[in-house]
C-alpha positions in Angstrom: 139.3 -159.6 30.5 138.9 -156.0 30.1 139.3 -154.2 26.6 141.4 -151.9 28.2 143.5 -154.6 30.0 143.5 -156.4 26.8 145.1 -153.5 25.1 148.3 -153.2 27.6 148.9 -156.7 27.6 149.2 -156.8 23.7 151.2 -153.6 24.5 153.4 -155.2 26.8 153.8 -158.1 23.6 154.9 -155.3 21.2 157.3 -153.8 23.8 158.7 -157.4 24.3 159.4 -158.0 20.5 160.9 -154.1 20.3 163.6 -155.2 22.9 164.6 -158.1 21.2 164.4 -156.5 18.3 167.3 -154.2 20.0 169.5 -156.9 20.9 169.1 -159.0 17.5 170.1 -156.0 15.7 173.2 -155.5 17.4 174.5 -159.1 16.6 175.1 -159.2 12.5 175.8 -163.0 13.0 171.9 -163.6 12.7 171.2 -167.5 13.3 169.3 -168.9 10.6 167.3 -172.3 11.2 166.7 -174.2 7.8 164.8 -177.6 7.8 162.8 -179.5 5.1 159.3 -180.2 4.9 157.4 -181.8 2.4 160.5 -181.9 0.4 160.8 -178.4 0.6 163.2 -175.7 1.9 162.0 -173.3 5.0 164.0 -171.4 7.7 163.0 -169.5 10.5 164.6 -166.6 12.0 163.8 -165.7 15.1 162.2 -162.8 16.2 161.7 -161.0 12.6 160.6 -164.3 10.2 159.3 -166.9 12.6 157.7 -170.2 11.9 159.3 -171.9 9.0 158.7 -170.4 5.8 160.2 -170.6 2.6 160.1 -166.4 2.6 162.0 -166.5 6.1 164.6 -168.3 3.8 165.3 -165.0 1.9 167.0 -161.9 3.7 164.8 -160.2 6.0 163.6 -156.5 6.0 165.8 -155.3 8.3 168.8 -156.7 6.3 168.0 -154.3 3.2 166.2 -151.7 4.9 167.5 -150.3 8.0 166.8 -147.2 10.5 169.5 -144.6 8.5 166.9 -145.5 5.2 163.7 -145.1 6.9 165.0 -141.9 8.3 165.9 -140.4 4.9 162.5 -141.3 3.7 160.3 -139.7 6.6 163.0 -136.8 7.0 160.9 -134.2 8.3 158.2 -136.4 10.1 158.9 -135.0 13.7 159.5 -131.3 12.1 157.9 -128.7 14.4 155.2 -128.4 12.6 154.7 -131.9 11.5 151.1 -132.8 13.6 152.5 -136.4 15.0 156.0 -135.7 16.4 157.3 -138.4 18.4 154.7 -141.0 17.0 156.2 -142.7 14.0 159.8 -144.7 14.2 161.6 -147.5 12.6 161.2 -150.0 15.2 157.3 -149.8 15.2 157.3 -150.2 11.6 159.7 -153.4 11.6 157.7 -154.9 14.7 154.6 -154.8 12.4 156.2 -155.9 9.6 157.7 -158.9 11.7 153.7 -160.4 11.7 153.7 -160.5 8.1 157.6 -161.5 6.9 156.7 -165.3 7.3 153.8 -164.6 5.1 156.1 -162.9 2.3 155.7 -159.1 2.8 159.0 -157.6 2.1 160.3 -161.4 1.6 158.9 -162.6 -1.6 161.8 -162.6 -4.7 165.0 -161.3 -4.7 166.8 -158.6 -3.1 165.4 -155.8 -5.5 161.8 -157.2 -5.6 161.8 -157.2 -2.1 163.3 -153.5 -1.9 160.7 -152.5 -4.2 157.7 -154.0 -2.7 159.6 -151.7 0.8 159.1 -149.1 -1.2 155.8 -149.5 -2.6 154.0 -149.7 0.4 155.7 -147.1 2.0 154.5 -145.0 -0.8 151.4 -145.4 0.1 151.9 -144.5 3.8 154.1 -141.6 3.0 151.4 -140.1 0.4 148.7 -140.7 2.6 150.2 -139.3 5.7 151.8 -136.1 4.3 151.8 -132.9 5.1 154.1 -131.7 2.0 153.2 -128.9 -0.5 154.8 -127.2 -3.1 157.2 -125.3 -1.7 157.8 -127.0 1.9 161.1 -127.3 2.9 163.1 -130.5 1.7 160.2 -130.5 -1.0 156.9 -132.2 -1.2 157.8 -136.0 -1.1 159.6 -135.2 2.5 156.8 -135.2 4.5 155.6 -138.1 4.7 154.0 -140.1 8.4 153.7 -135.8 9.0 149.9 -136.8 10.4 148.6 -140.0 12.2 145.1 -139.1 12.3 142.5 -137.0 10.8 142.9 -133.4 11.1 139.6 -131.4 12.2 136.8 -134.3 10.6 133.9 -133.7 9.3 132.2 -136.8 10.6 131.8 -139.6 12.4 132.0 -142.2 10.0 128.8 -144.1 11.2 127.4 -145.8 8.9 124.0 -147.2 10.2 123.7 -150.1 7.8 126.4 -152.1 9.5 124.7 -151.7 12.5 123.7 -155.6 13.1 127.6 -156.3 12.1 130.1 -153.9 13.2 127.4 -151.2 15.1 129.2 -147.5 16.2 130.3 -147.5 20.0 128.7 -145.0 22.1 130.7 -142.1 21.6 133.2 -143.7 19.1 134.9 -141.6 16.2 136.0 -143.7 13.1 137.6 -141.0 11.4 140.9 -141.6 9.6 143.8 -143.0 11.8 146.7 -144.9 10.7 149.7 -145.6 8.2 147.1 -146.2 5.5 144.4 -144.2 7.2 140.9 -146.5 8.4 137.7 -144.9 8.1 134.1 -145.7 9.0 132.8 -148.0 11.8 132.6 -151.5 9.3 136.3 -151.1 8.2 137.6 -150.9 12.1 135.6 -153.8 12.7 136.6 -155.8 10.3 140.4 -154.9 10.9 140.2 -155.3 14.0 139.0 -158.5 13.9 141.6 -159.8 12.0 144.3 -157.9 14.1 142.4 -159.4 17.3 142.0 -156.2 18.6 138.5 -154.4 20.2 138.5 -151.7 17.2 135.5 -151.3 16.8 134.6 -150.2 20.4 138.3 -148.2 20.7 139.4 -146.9 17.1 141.6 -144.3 18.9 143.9 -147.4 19.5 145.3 -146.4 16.2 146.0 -143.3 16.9 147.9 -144.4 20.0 150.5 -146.8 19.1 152.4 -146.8 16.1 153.1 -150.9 15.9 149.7 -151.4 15.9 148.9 -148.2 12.9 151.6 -149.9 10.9 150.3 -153.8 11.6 146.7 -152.5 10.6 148.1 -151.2 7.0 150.6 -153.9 6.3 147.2 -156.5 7.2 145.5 -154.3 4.7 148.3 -154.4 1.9 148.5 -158.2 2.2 144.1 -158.9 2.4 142.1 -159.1 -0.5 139.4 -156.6 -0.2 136.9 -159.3 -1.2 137.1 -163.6 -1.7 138.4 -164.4 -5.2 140.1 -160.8 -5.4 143.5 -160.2 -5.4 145.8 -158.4 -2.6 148.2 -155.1 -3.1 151.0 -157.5 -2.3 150.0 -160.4 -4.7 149.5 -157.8 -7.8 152.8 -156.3 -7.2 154.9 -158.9 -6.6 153.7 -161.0 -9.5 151.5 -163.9 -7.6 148.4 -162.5 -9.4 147.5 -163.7 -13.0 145.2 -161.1 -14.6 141.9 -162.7 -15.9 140.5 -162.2 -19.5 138.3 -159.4 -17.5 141.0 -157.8 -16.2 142.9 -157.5 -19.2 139.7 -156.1 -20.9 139.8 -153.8 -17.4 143.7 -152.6 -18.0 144.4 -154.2 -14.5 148.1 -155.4 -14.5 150.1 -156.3 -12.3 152.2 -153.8 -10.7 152.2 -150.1 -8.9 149.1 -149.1 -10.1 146.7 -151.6 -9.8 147.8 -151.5 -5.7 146.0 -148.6 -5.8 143.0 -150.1 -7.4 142.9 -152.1 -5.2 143.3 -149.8 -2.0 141.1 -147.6 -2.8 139.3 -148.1 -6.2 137.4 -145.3 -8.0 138.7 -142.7 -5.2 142.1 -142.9 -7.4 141.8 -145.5 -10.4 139.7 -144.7 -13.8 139.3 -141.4 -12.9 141.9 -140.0 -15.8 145.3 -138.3 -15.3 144.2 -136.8 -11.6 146.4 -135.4 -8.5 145.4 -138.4 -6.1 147.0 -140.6 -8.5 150.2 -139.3 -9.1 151.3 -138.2 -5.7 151.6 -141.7 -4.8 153.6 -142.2 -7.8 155.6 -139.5 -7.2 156.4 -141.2 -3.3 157.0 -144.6 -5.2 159.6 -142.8 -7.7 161.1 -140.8 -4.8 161.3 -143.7 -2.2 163.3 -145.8 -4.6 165.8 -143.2 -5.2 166.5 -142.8 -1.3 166.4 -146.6 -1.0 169.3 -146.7 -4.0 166.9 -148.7 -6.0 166.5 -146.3 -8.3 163.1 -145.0 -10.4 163.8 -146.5 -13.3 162.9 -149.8 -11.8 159.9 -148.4 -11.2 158.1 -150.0 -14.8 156.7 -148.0 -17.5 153.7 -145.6 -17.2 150.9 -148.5 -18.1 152.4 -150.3 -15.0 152.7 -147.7 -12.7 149.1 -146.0 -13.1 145.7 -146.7 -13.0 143.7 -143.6 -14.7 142.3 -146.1 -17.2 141.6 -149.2 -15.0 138.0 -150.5 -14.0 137.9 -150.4 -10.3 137.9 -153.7 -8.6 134.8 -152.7 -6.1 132.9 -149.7 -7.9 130.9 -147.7 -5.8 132.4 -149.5 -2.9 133.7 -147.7 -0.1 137.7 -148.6 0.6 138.9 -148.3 4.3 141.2 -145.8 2.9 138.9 -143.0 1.9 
């Protein structure tokens, strides 16, 4: 089978879920299936938390975050001069974030845990896909999904010393694309591995369907960057016991060891720096919109990371 045919067939899949996505919506009677195993309690529902989990159990994402919400947070995304008009919507984000549910991403706790670990990832998206300054209209926070690409790169992002494991296609680009932005040739590969899509050989399927950008950075929230390593979603929702090293590191869990662990010494241990508290600012911001509100954001130590180790040092995250 063809890469290319490969694509529109796990096009076609996406589209599938997005129309049933469009008639489960619309019914507020939502069936849920609930059935013991091993003495304990999992459910499955349908098209948005499928295969008996405990999460699928909880309420699902789309019960406590819904299109009028995402729409307040990405206000000016499809602006005029926003450079990815068109692109981003609710329904490619919720199809992505249907893959994951089962496996607790936006599931895991209560209501407000799960409304916070929403908003926590969107953070990151919305901070690393803006095109907000100080003075923009609606303010700087507004802007967020304003890019799905890299604008004018620099490079290719080829680096030859992956070249026996993830080598650069013939005329392939692995400049940033995304939700949470890829970059270089071994960080496609290795997504697209686990996404089971040809990456490596066509990184502009980023850049071309939305479902898939999203997928790609939810996969990336929940995957430890290496084995015995923690994930973004395990550190903030409180699965991940800091070590006496981490400890000794200022890792804790929360905010800001998520962005420790996305993208390491780019943002974390580098002092009281702009990178850093944009994304804080997104997190803060997000939570209003969402009705959460930023006070349940956690104190300073919890929401930073100027003073933590990095995870990886020297290591280059698929974010940067």
């Amino acid at each position: 089978m063809s890469n290319r045919r490969f694509m529109n067939i796990a096009i076609s899949a996406v589209m599938i879920i997005m129309s049933l996505w469009v008639g489960v919506s619309a019914d507020s009677s939502k069936e849920i299936i609930v059935k013991t195993v091993k003495g304990k309690k999992v459910c499955d529902q349908g098209w948005e938390c499928k295969g008996f989990s405990a999460y699928c159990c909880n309420q699902t994402i789309s019960d406590l975050f819904q299109t009028y919400q995402f729409e307040d947070l990405f206000s000016k995304r499809n602006t005029p001069v926003a450079k990815a008009v068109g692109f981003w919507d609710y329904k490619s984000f919720i199809t992505a974030a249907a893959i994951y549910q089962p496996q607790g991403f936006g599931t895991t706790g209560g209501k407000l845990m799960q409304m916070k670990e929403v908003a926590a990832f969107l953070a990151h998206v919305g901070a690393k896909t803006s095109c907000g300054y100080g003075v923009a209209t609606g303010g700087p926070l507004a802007w967020g999904l304003c890019y799905n690409k890299e604008e004018s790169p620099m490079q290719s992002y080829c680096d030859d010393s992956y070249k026996f494991d993830y080598p650069c296609a013939p005329g392939a680009e692995y400049y940033g694309r995304g939700a949470i932005p890829i970059y270089w040739n071994y960080n496609y590969g290795a997504v697209g591995e686990n996404l089971k899509v040809d990456l490596l050989n066509h990184p502009e399927y980023i850049e071309q369907n939305a479902t898939l950008a999203f997928q790609a950075a939810i996969w990336k929230w929940m995957s430890p960057l290496k084995k015995g390593q923690p994930s973004a979603h395990e550190v903030f929702v409180g699965d991940w016991k800091p070590t006496k090293n981490d400890t000794l590191s200022k890792r804790l869990p929360g905010f800001g060891t998520t962005m420790n662990i996305l993208y390491g010494e780019n943002v974390c241990g580098q002092g009281d720096v702009d990178q850093m508290n944009v994304i804080i600012s997104h997190y803060q911001y997000y939570l209003d919109l969402m009705g959460v509100g930023r006070e349940e954001a956690g104190p300073h130590e919890v929401l930073a990371c100027e003073e933590q180790v990095p995870f990886n040092p020297n290591t280059k995250s698929s974010s940067s």
